[in-house]
SEDRENRO-272903 format. One line per field, with one value per residue (C-alpha): y negated, x, z negated. Coordinates in steps of 0.001 Angstrom, whole numbers, plus 500000, padded with zeros to 6 digits. Layout:
residues N
c2 = c(Y;...)
c1 = c(X;...)
c3 = c(Z;...)
***
This chain:
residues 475
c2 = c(910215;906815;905216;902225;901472;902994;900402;896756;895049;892854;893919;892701;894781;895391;899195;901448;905306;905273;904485;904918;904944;909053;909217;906228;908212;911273;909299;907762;911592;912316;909449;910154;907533;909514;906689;906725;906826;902978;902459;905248;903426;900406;901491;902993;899229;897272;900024;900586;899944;898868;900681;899021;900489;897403;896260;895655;893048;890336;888750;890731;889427;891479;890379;892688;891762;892065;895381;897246;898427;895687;895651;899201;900931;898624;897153;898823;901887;899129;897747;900861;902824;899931;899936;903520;905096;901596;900206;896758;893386;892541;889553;889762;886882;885783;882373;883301;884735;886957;888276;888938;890560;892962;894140;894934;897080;898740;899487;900684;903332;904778;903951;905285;909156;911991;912070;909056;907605;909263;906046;903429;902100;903418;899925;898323;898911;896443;893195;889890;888172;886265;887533;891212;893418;896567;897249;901005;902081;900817;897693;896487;895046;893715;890645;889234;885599;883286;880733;876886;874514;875745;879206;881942;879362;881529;884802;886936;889564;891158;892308;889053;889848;886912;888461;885822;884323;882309;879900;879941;876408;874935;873686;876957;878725;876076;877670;881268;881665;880727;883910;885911;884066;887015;889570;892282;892905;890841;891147;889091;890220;888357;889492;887761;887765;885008;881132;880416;878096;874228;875379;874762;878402;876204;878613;881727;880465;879117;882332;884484;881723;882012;885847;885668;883205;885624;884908;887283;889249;888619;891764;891077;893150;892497;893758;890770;888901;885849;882748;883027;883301;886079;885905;888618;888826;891799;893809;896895;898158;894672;895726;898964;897388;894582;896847;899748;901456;901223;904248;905267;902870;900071;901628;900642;899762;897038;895654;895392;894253;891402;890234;889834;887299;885342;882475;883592;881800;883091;886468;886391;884796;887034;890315;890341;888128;885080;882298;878992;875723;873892;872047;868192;868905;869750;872116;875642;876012;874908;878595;881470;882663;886192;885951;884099;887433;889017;887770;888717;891047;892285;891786;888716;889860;889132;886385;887203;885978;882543;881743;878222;877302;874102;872481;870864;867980;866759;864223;863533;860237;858608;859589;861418;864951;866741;870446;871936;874496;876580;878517;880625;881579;884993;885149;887818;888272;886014;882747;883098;880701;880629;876973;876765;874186;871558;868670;865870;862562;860634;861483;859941;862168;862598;865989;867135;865087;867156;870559;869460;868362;871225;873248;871026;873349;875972;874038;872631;870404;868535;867654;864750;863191;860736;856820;856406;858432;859490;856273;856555;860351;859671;856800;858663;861598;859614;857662;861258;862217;864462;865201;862369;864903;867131;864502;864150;861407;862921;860409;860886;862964;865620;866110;866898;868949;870884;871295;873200;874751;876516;877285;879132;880967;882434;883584;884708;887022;884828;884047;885946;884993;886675;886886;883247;882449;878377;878436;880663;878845;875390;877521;878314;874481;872635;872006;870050;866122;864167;861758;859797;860357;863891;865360;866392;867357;869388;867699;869154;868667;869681;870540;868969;873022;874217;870652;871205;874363;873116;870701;873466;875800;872627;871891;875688;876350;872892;872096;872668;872244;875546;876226;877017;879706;882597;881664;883555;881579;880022;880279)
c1 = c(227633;226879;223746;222098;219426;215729;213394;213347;214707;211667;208037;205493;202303;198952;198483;196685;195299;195011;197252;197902;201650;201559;199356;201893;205136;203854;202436;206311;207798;205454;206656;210438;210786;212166;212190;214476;212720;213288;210948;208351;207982;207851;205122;202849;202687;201868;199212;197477;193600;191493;188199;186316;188298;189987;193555;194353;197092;196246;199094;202485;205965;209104;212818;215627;219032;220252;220720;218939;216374;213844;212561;213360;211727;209304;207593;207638;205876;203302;202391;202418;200182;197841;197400;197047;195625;194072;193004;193750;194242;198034;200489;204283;205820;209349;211148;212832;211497;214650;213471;209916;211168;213730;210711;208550;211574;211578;207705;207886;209928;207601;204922;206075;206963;205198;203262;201286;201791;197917;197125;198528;197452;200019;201280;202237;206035;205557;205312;206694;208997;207174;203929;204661;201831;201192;197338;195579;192729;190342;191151;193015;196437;199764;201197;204638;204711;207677;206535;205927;203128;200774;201133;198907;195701;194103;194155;192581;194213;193703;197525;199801;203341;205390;209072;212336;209495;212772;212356;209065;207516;203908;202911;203369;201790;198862;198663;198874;196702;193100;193690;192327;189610;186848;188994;186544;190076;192947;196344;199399;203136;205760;209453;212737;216127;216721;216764;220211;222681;221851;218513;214978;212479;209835;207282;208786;210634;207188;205003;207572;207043;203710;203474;206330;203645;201213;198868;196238;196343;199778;202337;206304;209270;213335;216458;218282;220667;217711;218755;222404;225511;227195;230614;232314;230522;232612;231035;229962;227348;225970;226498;224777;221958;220658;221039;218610;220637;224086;226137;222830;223071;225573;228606;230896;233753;231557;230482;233908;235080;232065;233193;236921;235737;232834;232880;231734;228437;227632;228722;225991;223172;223513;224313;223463;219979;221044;219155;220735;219160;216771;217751;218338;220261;216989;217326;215786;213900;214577;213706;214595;210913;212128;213550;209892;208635;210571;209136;205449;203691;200275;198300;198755;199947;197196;197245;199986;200534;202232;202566;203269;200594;201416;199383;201124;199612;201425;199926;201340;203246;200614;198026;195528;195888;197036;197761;197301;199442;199636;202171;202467;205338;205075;207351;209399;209803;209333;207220;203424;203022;199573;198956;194962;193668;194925;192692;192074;191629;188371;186460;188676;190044;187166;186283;190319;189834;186646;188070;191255;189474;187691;191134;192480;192390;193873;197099;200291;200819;199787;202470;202024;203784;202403;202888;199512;196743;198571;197595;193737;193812;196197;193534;190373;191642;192707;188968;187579;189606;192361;195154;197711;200773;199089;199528;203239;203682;207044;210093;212038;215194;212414;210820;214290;215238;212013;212539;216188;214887;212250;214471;216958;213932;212998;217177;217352;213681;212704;209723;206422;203832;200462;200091;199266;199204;198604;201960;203845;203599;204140;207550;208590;208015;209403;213523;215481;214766;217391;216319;218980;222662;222756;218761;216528;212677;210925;210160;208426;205112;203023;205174;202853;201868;205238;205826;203171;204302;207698;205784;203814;206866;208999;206352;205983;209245;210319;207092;207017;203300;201766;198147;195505;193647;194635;194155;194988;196641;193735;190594)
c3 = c(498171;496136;498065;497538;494576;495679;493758;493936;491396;491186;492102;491226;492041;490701;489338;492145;492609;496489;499240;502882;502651;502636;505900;507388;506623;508216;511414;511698;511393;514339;516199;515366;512874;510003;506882;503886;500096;499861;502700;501628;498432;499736;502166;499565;498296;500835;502348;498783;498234;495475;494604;496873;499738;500723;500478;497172;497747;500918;501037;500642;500475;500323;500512;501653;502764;505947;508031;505353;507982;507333;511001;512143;509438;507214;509987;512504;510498;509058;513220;514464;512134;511822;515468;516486;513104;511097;514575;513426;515714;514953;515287;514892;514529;514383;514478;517661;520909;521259;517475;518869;521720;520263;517749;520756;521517;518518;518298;522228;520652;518462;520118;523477;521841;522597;519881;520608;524425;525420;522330;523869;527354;529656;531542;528103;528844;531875;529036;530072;528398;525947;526792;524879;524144;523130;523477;522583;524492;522093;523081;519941;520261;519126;520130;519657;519096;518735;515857;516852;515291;517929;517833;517948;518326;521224;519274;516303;513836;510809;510298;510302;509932;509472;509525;508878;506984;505071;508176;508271;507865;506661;510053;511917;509001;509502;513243;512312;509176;511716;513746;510590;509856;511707;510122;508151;505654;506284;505176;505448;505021;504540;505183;505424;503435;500978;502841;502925;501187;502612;503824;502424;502930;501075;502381;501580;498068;496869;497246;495491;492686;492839;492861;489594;488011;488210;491330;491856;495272;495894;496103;495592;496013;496379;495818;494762;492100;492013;491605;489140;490949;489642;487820;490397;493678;494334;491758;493645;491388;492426;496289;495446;493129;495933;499133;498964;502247;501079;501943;504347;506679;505902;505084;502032;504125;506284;503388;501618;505178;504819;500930;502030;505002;503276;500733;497595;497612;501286;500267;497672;499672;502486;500802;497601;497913;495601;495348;496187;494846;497163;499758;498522;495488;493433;490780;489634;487131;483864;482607;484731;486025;485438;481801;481114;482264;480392;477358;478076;475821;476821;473556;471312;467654;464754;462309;459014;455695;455690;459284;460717;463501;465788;468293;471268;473462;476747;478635;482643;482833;484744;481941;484163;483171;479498;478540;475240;473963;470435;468557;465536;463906;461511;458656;460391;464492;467859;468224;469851;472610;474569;476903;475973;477995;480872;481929;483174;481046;483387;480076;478241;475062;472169;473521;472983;469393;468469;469876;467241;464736;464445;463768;461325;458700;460648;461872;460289;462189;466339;468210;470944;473435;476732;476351;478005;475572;472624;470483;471537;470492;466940;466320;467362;464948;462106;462070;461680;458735;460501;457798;458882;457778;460360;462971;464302;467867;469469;469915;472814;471166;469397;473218;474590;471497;472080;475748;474933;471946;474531;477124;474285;472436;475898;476552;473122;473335;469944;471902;473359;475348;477080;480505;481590;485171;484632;482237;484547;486918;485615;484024;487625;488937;486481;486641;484588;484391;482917;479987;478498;478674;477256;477234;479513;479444;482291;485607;488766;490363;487085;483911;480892;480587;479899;478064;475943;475414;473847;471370;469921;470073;467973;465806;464803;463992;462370;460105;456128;455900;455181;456686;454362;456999;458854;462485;465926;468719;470983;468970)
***
């Protein structure tokens, strides 16, 4: 029998030698929760430790589609084992009551078993609705909270599970985040399917972006197409690859039943985790996050005979920041690309002309681009002597040429990078920003990283002036 694919098809987790998730899966067996491998693995993720003895990852987001057993398995083996074994304070949260309530449901079954009713205090089954609580004798509990702006402002945890977290907005995370303030170890989790087509899941959308860029302390997992609409949304490898319980708990035929009824588009977001562009029209990245991954290497290659090194400087349009990025490119194999610095400009620029001029034996050429600073700094470097064929000012059609010539380096794996959490994330911010009638540059929030990261990447491969030094990237 064909069943669904066991590992996500993105996760993103630090490397760990301990973990609770084999004491959790046997506490659920006890209980009559019997999980599937998916959900093991899943498990020994979130529940892992660093050396210290605390959790390695604080906050945790994972994304599975709907049905998969998200609720049922997931979390209610996290809440319950955290309560009875970890003795933690916990809040489940939902953006409906009805949500909340049904997981109480769910938990009441484990929790009420055999195996671990002498735990739990035995009136807990007589909850209100929307007042549910499960307390243990200890005195810990688990409340079930439907999300608003005030929410949870009366009580402490140190397990916050934020499931649907897709709807989940920055004013009722605002109200939740306080309660684990006295927490001794706190942990967060995040869970939801991808926000749908026409809606915004800022929240949600923005840490997976940050935990792609490279954020430390923040754990990612999904089974998912990301954010490209695929050709044939009837593909059932697809089906199979982005729903880990697939012929264990969804059956084919529901599924098939499912793509037959839905648009395409909805077909994708709700079963096959795709993507769809923010709410508003605005646009995904430029470069797919994951393809910049992709590209990573862990150690930068050394210096070789005749390589080109370029310097790229980007400064914001409103002149009060500017990144610095360098490239090399070998005689044979992929482009070096390292963003060395971003700063601010309340200094004005003669430290970034010293820190240059001190390299300008060591690059071909400086790429630079920003209508506010980039005469001060071509001035300031000329009156020190700085080779003037080493110094190149951008016109608008290079800066859009270098933009695309990025973006295809990075689909065509001509391009490597070190891990870089300032550039990865700039990468995953930055869409498209139309300049002209056929160009475009990056746009976003802050993308003079990734910008600067396309002049040095230009300048490498299009300069004739050979260096007369060996140099590696960033020193």
């Amino acid at each position: 029998m064909r069943t669904g694919r066991s590992e996500p098809t993105l996760r993103i987790c630090e490397p760990y030698e301990e973990t609770y998730g084999p004491q959790c899966a046997e506490f659920c067996e006890l209980g009559g929760l019997h999980l599937l491998d998916w959900q093991r693995g899943v498990l020994n993720d979130w529940l892992a430790v660093g050396p210290d003895g605390t959790w390695l990852n604080p906050t945790i987001g994972t994304q599975v589609n709907r049905q998969n057993g998200k609720s049922e398995g997931l979390l209610a083996a996290r809440a319950g084992f955290g309560l009875v074994v970890l003795g933690e304070r916990i809040i489940f949260t939902s953006h409906r009551q009805d949500a909340a309530a049904q997981f109480y449901r769910v938990l009441t079954q484990l929790l009420g078993s055999k195996a671990y009713r002498n735990f739990v205090d035995p009136n807990f089954f007589k909850g209100a609705i929307g007042r549910e609580e499960i307390p243990v004798k200890e005195g810990n509990t688990v409340s079930f909270v439907a999300r608003s702006n005030k929410g949870g402002r009366s009580k402490h945890s140190d397990l916050l599970i934020l499931d649907e977290a897709q709807f989940l907005t920055d004013a009722e995370l605002a109200s939740l985040m306080p309660t684990q303030l006295t927490s001794g170890d706190m942990v967060s989790v995040y869970t939801g399917t991808m926000p749908a087509v026409g809606a915004d899941g800022y929240v949600f959308r923005d840490l997976r972006e940050r935990a792609v860029s490279g954020a430390s302390g923040i754990y990612w997992a999904e089974w998912s197409v990301g954010d490209r609409l695929p050709a044939d949304v009837g593909d059932r490898d697809l089906w199979y690859e982005t729903n880990p319980s697939l012929g264990l708990l969804i059956p084919e035929r529901n599924m098939e039943a499912l793509y037959n009824t839905l648009p395409a588009d909805k077909f994708a977001n709700e079963c096959l985790g795709w993507i769809p562009p923010r709410d508003g029209g605005a646009e995904a990245a430029a470069i797919d996050p994951e393809e910049w991954r992709a590209c990573e290497v862990a150690e930068a290659p050394g210096p070789s005979d005749g390589e080109r090194v370029a310097c790229g400087v980007k400064f914001s349009a409103d002149g009060s920041t500017y990144s610095v990025s360098m490239a090399a490119r070998p005689t044979d194999g992929p482009v070096l690309v390292e963003c060395v610095d971003r700063a601010g400009t309340a200094r004005g620029v003669a430290g970034l002309a010293d820190w240059l001029f001190e390299r300008r034996s060591r690059l071909s050429t400086v790429c630079v681009d920003g209508r506010e600073w980039t005469p001060t700094l071509v001035q300031r470097l000329q009156d020190m002597g700085f080779p003037k064929r080493g110094l190149h000012v951008m016109r608008t059609r290079e800066v859009t040429d270098a933009c695309a010539m990025l973006a295809n380096a990075v689909d065509g794996r001509t391009l490597v990078h070190t891990r870089q959490p300032l550039l990865a994330e700039s990468v995953a911010s930055s869409p498209k920003r139309a300049v002209g009638r056929e160009g475009w540059a990056f746009g976003g929030p802050d993308p003079t990283p990734v910008e600067s990261c396309a002049l040095a990447h230009w300048g490498a491969v299009t300069t004739k002036r050979s260096p007369k030094r060996k140099m590696r990237v960033g020193i």
